[in-house]
C-alpha positions in Angstrom: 137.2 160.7 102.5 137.4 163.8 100.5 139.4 164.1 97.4 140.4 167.7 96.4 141.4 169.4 93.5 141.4 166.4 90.9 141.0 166.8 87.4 138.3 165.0 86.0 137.1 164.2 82.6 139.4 167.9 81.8 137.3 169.6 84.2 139.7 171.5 87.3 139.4 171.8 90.2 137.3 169.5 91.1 136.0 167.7 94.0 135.4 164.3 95.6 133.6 162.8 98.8 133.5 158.9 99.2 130.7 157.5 101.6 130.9 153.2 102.3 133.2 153.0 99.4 131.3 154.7 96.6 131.3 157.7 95.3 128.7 160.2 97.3 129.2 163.6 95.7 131.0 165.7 93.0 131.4 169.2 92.7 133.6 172.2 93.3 134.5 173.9 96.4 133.3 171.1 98.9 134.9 170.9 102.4 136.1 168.3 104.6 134.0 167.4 107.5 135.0 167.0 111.0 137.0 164.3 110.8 136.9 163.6 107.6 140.1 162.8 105.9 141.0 164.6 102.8 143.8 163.8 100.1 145.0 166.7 97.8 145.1 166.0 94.6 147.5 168.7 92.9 145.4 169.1 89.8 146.2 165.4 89.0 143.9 163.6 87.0 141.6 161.4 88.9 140.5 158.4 86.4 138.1 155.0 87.0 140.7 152.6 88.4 142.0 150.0 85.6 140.7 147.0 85.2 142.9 144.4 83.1 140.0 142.5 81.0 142.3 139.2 80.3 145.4 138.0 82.6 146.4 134.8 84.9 146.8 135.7 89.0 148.6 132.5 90.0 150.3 131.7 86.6 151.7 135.3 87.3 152.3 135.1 90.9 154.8 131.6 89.9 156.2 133.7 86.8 157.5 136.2 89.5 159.2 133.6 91.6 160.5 131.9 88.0 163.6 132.0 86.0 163.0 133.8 83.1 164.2 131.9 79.8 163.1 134.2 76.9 163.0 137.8 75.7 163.6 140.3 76.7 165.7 138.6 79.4 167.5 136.1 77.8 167.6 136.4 73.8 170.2 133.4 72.7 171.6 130.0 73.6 174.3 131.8 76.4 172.0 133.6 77.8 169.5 130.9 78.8 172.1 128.7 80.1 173.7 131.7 81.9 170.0 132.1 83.4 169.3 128.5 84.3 172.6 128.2 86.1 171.8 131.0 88.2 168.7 129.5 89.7 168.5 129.0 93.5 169.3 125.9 95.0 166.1 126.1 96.3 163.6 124.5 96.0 164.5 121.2 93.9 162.9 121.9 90.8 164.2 124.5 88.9 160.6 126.5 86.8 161.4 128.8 83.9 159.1 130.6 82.3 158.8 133.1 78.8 160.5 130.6 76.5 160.7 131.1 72.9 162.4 129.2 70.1 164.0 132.6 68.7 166.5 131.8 71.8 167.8 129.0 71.5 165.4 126.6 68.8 163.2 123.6 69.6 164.0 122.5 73.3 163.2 118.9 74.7 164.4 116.9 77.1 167.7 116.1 75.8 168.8 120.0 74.8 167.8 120.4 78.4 169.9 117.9 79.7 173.0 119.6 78.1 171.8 123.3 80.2 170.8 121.0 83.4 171.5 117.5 83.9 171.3 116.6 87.3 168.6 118.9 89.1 164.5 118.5 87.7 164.0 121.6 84.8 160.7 122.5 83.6 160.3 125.5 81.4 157.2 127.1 79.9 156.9 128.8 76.3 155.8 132.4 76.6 152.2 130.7 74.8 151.6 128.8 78.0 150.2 125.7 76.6 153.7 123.7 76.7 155.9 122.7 79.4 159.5 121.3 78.3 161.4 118.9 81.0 164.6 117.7 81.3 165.6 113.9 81.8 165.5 114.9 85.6 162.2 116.2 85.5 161.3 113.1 82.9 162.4 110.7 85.8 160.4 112.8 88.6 157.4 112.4 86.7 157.6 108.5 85.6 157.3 109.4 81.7 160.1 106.5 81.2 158.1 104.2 83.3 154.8 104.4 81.9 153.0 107.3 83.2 151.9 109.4 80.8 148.6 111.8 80.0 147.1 112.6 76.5 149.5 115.5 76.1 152.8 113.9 76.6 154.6 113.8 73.7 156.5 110.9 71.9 158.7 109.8 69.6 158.4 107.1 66.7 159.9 105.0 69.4 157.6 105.7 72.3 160.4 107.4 74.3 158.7 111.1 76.1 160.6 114.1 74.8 160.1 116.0 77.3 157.0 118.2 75.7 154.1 118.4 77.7 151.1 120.4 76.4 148.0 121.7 77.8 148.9 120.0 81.2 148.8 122.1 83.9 146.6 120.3 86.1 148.2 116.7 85.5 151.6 118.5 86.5 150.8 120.1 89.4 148.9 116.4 90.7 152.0 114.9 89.6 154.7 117.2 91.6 152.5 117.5 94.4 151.9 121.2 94.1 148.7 121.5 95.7 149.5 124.5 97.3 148.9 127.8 95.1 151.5 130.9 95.4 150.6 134.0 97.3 149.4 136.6 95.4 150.4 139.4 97.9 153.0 140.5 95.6 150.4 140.5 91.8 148.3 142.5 94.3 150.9 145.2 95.3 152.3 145.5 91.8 148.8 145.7 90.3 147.7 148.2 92.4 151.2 149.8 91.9 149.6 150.4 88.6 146.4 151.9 89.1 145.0 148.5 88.7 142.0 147.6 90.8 140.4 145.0 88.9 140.7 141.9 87.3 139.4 139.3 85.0 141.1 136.2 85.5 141.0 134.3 82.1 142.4 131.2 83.2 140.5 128.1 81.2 141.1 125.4 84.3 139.4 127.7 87.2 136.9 126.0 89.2 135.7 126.0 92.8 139.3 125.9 94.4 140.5 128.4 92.5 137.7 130.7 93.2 137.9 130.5 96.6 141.5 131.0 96.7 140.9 134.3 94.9 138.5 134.9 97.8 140.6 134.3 100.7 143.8 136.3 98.8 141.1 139.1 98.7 140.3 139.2 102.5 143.0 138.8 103.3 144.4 141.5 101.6 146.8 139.9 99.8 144.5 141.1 96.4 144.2 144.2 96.2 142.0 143.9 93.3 138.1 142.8 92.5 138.4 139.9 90.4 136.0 138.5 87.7 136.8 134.8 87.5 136.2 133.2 83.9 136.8 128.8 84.1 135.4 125.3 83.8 131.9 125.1 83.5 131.9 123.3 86.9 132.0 126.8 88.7 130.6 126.8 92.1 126.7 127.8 92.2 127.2 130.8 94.8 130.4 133.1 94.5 132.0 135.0 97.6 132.4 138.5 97.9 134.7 140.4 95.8 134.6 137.4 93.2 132.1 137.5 90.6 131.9 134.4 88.2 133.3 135.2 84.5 132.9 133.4 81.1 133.2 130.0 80.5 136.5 129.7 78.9 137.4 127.5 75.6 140.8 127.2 74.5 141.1 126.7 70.3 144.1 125.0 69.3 145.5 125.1 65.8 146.7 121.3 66.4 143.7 119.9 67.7 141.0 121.9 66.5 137.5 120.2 68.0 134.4 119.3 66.0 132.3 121.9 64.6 129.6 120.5 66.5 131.0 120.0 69.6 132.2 123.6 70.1 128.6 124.8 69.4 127.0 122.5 72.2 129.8 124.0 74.3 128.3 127.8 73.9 124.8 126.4 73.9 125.2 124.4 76.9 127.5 127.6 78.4 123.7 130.0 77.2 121.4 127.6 79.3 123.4 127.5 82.4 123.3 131.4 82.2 127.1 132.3 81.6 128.8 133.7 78.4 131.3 132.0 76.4 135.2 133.3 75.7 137.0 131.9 73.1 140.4 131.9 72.8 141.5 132.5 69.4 145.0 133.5 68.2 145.0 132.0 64.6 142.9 133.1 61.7 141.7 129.4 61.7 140.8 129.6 65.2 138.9 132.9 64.7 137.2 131.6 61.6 136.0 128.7 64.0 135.5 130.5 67.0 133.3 132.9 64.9 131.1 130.5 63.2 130.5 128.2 66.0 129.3 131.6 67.6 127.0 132.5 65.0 125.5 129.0 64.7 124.8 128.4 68.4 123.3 132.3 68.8 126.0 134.3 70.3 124.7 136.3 73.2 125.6 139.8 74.7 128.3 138.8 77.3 130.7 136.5 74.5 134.2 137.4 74.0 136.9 136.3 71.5 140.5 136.2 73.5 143.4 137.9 71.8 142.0 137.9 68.1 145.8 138.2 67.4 145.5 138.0 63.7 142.0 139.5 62.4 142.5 139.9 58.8 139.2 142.1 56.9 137.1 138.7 56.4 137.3 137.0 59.8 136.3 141.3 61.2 133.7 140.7 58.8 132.5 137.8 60.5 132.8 139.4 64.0 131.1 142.4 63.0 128.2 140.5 62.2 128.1 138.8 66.0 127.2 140.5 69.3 130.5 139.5 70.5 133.5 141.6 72.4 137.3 141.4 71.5 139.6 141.5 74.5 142.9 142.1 72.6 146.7 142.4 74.3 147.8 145.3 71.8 151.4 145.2 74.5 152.9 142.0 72.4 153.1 144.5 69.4 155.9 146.2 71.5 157.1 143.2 73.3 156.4 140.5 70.4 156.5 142.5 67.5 160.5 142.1 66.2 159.8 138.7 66.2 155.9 139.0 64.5 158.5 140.8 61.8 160.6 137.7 61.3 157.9 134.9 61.6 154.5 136.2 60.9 153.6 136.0 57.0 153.7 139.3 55.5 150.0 139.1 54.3 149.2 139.1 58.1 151.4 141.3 59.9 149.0 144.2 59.0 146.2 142.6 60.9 147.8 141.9 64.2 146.4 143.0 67.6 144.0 145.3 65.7 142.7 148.5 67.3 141.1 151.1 65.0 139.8 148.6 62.6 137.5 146.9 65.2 136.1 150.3 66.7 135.2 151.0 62.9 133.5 147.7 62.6 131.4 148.3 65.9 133.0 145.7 67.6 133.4 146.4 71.2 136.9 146.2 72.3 138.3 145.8 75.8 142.1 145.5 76.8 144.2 142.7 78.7 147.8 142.2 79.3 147.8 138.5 79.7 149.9 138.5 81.8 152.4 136.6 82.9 152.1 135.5 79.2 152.6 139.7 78.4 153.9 142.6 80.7 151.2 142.9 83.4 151.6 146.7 83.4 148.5 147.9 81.5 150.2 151.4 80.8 152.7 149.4 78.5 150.2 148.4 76.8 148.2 152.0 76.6 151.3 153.0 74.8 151.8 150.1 72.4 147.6 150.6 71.2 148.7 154.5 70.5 152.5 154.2 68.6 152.0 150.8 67.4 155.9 150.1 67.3 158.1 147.2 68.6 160.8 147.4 71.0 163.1 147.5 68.6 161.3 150.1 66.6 159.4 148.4 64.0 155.9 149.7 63.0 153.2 147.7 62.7 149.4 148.2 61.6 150.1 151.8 62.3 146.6 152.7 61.1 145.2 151.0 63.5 146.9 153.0 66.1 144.2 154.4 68.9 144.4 158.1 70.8 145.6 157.8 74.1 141.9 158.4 74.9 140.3 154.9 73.1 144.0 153.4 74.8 143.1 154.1 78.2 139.0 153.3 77.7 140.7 149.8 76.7 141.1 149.4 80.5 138.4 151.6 82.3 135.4 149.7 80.6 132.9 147.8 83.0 134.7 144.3 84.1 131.4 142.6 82.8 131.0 144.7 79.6 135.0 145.2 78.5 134.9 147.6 75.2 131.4 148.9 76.4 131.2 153.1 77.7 133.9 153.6 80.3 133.1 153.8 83.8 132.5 157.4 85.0 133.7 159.0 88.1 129.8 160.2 89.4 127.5 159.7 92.2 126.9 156.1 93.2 129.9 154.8 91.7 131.8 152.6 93.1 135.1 154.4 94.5 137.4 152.7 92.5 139.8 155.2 91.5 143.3 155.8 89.8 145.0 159.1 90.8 147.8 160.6 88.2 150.3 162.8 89.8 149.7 165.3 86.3 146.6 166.4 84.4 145.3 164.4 81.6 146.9 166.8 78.5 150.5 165.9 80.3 150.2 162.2 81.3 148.6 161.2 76.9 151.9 162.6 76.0 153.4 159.4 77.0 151.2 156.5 79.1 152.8 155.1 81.8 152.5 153.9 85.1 155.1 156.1 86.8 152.4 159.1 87.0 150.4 156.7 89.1 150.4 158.6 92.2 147.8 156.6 94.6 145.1 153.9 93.8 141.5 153.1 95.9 139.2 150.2 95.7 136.1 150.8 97.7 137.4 154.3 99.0 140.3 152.4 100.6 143.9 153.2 99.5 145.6 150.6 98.0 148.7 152.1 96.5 150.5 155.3 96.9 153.8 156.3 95.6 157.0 156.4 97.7 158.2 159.5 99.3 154.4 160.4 99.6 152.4 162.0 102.3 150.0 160.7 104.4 148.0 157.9 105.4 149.9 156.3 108.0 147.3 155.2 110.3 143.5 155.5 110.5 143.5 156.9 113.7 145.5 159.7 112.7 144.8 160.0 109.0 140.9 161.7 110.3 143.5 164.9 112.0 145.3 166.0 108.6 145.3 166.4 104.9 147.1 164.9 102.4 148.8 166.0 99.7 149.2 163.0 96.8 150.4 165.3 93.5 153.2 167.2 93.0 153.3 169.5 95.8 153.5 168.9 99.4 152.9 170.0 102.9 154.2 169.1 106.2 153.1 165.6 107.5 154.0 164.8 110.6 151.6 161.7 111.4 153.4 158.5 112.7 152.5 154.7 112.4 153.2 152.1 109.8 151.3 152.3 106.2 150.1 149.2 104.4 149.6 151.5 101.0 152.5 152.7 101.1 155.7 151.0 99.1 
């Protein structure tokens, strides 16, 4: 394929050929071969694809299919019942997701019962570590008969109250729920937005899991590469498109573990030849996350997840560490009215920083965390550069990044987030995000909807509706294609799996 008249790195016209999905040459004035097809760029900017450094595919793929309990869909007591009585009837259980207690205050099985009392309700809070169920969903599960797991929560009298935390696993054993949700539709939506790769931050992923990602891959479901962080128990040899992450550790204010035992868990994590990530959302957890870091010899390859609150003596710490921060600077728009409200004001300066680690040299890559945050990595671009909630709150504006350092958040290597961003050049892989405006227009405000068309591998994954060309690879190799503002006549036929 040959790309034409793309803007890259400011420099216009310019051209691109890909050759067995990399990128084979870069220059000006180059022609299509015989046969060759050719997609007209407009003077759009061509850019690396994205890559979101920190999200959750099958978490997200269930959000989509989910009830959504907590802002910005549903901000009080009406509007969650209003929600949860407008859940199919199918299938039994109703799942809600995005909870928070700014809605409608501490939920458990009993405040449930009043919203749903006669069909099974489990709903997540938007942190993803606790599940609330109804009396219904109680019964389903056998908590009044016994059955319980070092998570369930009590009362003084030993009855469940419906809280479930950090059980993922055990509840999906318990409902049955072996089978995982496509991920045809994260795939299109992803790509959608330029996206086309991922890391997959979820803590529980082992050999399954991977494999799953695999198959959704080949199958083209996934539209995406996908970097796979998990247990420690991954599987020794990784399939195609899947490469094997971090091991994950999740740091819980609540349960903090021993000093000691989180070191032996990086150590351990060094010898077997993976990195650690280290999730870390509390100044206590950074503190702990940090230390345990620096006494077990933190290695090139580390991460801390989120670093949500970083005040100047836990940066200090990190600073002093070879260690990356993958940080979700979108929950500053969408979290930030209620960061106002409940985050002490000592610390509100220091949330989801952005300048203040680049001027501490510590590398810094970008996730959504999704379905946890918006999975649109644009949204969070935006948020990194005008620092302001939705309701229009500013916060930490001088850590505010250019729209440049915003979008190098997503276009760094998927093994090295916060390290140079990838360059469109010779050899590359052609993994590419095409804007349907030059760079100087598209900083003025970051968002997906100048995504004009996305490849992985030199294959199209994603072009915008109303769009020319690429019907069928047959007839694609007898026409050009025009994929920025202007148009020609197109008058190929044939169905368009890009195409939305």
């Amino acid at each position: 394929m040959l790309i034409t008249r793309a803007e890259i790195a400011d420099r216009s016209p310019v051209d691109v050929r890909i050759a067995d999905g990399r990128v084979a040459q870069v220059g000006c004035g180059l022609t299509a071969a015989s046969g060759e097809p050719a997609l007209d760029a407009a003077g759009g900017a061509l850019l690396p694809g994205l890559h979101d450094h920190h999200l959750h595919l099958f978490a997200l793929a269930a959000a989509e299919a989910s009830v959504r309990c907590g802002p910005p869909a549903v901000t009080d007591a009406d509007g969650l019942a209003a929600a949860l009585a407008g859940a199919p009837a199918s299938p039994e259980w109703i799942r809600g997701v995005g909870y928070f207690e700014s809605v409608a205050g501490r939920l458990d099985r009993w405040r449930l019962d009043a919203l749903a009392p006669d069909r099974p309700l489990r709903i997540q809070h938007r942190g993803g570590a606790l599940w609330i169920v109804n009396s219904a969903g109680a019964d389903r599960l056998g908590l009044d008969r016994g059955v319980g797991a070092e998570g369930v929560e009590r009362d003084a009298e030993g009855r469940a109250t419906g809280r479930l935390f950090r059980l993922d696993a055990w509840l999906r054993q318990r409902l049955g729920d072996a089978a995982r949700p496509s991920l045809a539709g994260v795939g299109r939506k992803l790509a959608r937005y330029g996206v086309t790769g991922v890391t997959d931050a979820t803590p529980g992923n082992a050999a399954g899991d991977v494999a799953a990602f695999a198959e959704a891959v080949a199958r083209g479901d996934l539209r995406q590469r996908v970097l796979a962080m998990g247990a420690s128990e991954h599987p020794a040899a990784f399939p195609p498109d899947v490469e094997r992450g971090a091991v994950k550790v999740w740091l819980s204010d609540v349960d903090l573990p021993p000093f000691g035992e989180l070191r032996r868990t990086i150590e351990n994590a060094h010898r077997a030849g993976r990195p650690v990530a280290i999730h870390c959302v509390t100044r206590a957890e950074l503190v702990l996350g940090a230390a345990a870091f620096a006494a077990a010899g933190a290695r090139s390859g580390d991460r801390i997840e989120h670093a949500a609150v970083a005040p100047p003596d836990a940066l200090a710490l990190l600073a002093a560490l070879p260690v990356t921060v993958v940080t979700q600077p979108n929950f500053i728009h969408e979290r930030g009215d209620a960061y106002a409200v409940e985050v002490e004001p000592a610390d509100r300066p220091w949330l989801y920083r952005g300048r203040g680690f680049l001027e501490a040299s510590v590398p810094l890559g970008g996730g959504t965390d999704a379905p946890f945050g918006d999975p649109d990595p644009w949204r969070a671009m935006q948020a990194a550069v005008d620092r302001r909630s939705a309701g229009g709150l500013s916060l930490g504006p001088d850590e505010a990044l250019s729209p440049e350092r915003a979008l190098a958040l997503f276009t760094s290597p998927a093994h090295a987030p916060g390290g140079p961003p990838r360059r469109i050049e010779a050899g590359a892989p052609a993994d590419l995000c095409l804007l349907d405006r030059p760079w100087a227009e598209a900083r003025r405000g970051l968002s997906s909807a100048h995504v004009a068309a996305t490849l992985r591998g030199g294959q199209l994954t994603w072009r915008r509706e109303g769009l020319r060309g690429f019907r069928g690879q047959r007839r694609r190799q007898r026409r050009r294609v025009v994929v920025g503002r202007e148009s020609v006549e197109d008058g190929a036929a044939g169905g368009d799996p890009a195409r939305e």
